[in-house]
N, C-alpha and C positions, 0 to 999 in steps of 0.2 A: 701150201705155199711155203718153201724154205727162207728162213730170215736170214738176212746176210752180213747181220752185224753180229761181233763178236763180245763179249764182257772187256773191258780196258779197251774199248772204240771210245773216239771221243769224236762227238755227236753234237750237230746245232738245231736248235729247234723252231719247226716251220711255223706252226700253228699254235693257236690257243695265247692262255692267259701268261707265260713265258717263252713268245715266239721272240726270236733273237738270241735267246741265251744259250749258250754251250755247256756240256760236262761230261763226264767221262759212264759207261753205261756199266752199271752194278750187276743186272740181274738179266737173263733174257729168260721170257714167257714164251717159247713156243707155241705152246697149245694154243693160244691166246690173241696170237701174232705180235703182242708188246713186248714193251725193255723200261725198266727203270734204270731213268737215269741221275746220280749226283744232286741234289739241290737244285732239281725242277720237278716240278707238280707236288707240289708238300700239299700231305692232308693233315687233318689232326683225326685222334680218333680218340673218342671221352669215354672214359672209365670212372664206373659207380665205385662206391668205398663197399669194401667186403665185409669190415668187423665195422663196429660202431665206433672209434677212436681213429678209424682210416680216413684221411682225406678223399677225394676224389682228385683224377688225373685225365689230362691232358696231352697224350703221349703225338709227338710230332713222327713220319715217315713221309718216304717217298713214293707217290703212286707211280701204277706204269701211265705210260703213252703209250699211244699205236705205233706201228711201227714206220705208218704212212708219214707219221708226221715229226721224224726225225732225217736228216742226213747226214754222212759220213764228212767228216773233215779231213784231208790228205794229210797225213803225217809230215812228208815229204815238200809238198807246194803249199801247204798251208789252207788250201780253197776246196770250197765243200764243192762233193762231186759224187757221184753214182762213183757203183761199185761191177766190176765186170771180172770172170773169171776165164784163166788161163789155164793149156796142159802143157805140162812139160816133160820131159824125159829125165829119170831119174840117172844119177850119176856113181861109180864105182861099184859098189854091192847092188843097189839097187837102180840097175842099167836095166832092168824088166819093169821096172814099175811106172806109172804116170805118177807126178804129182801136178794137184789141183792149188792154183794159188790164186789168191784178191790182186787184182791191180785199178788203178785208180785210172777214170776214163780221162779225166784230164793231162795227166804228166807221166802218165803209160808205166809207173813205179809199181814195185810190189809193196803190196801190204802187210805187216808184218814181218 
């Protein structure tokens, strides 16, 4: 399954224990089918002390989410919407080439 969001999408979240909230997406997991995104799904993750005068820590990150349960926000319209893709014909030099572009099913814009 090819994932169709990009790193700098900014993404609202369907599901789970920060369904509602938006942020822009850090990291994509292909293999995995996730994306981490900004300041949704914080875990912690506790770290023992290594010498004897170490404290122990508490280090904060961002887990991923699926990729099911995020959607695109239009840059453009503003309103979150599926993601569709177009070919178009390349222009001056590259009048042999197709390019492949995201556009937004609601307000027919390109993305990016």
């Amino acid at each position: 399954m090819k994932i169709k969001y990009r790193v700098n999408d900014q993404v609202k979240i369907l599901t789970g224990k920060d369904k509602g909230k938006t942020g822009k997406i850090i990291q994509v997991l292909k293999g995995s089918n996730k994306v981490v995104v900004d300041g949704v799904n914080i875990m912690y993750k506790h770290l023992k002390p290594r010498r004897s005068n170490e404290k122990g820590q508490r280090v904060q990150f961002n887990g991923p989410i699926s990729v099911a349960n995020v959607i695109l926000l239009c840059p453009k319209c503003g309103n979150t919407s599926r993601i569709a893709y177009k070919l178009s014909v390349g222009k001056g030099e590259q009048a042999d080439k197709k390019i492949k572009s995201r556009i937004c099913k609601k307000c027919s814009e390109v993305i990016d």
